[in-house]
Steps between C-alpha positions, in 0.01 A plus 500: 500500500527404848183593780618768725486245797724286324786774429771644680543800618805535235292367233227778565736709523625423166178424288397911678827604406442436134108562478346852433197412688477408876167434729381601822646188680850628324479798684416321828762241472764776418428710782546183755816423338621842547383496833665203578825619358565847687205727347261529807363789309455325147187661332393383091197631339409471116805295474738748602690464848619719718807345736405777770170527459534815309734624202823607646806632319685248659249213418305567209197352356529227320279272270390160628703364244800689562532383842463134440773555194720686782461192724553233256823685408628511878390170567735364233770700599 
């Protein structure tokens, strides 16, 4: 296993996609991406993010885990 200063951001992405646990500094790091990539409002807590800072019908919470899977996916598409 890699440090996280040596990884990616697609090979964080990747190993969190496929974990069931994530850390504080998971939560921190997705939130920047997010931010970064057109959620200003990007909110996770307990490993469970919210794209608008709240739960929305049109943007639903998600796991941690979910979201990285999401991104992976569109990343390869």
């Amino acid at each position: 296993m890699t440090t996280a200063t040596q990884q990616t951001v697609g090979q964080w992405l990747e190993e969190l996609a496929g974990n069931t646990q994530s850390s504080e500094h998971d939560s921190t790091k997705m939130v920047n991406l997010l931010r970064k990539v057109g959620f200003p409002q990007a909110v996770v807590t307990c490993g469970i993010v919210y794209l608008e800072g709240n739960g929305t019908i049109d943007a639903p919470p998600m796991s941690i885990h979910g979201m990285a899977k999401m991104l992976v996916e569109k990343a390869r598409s």
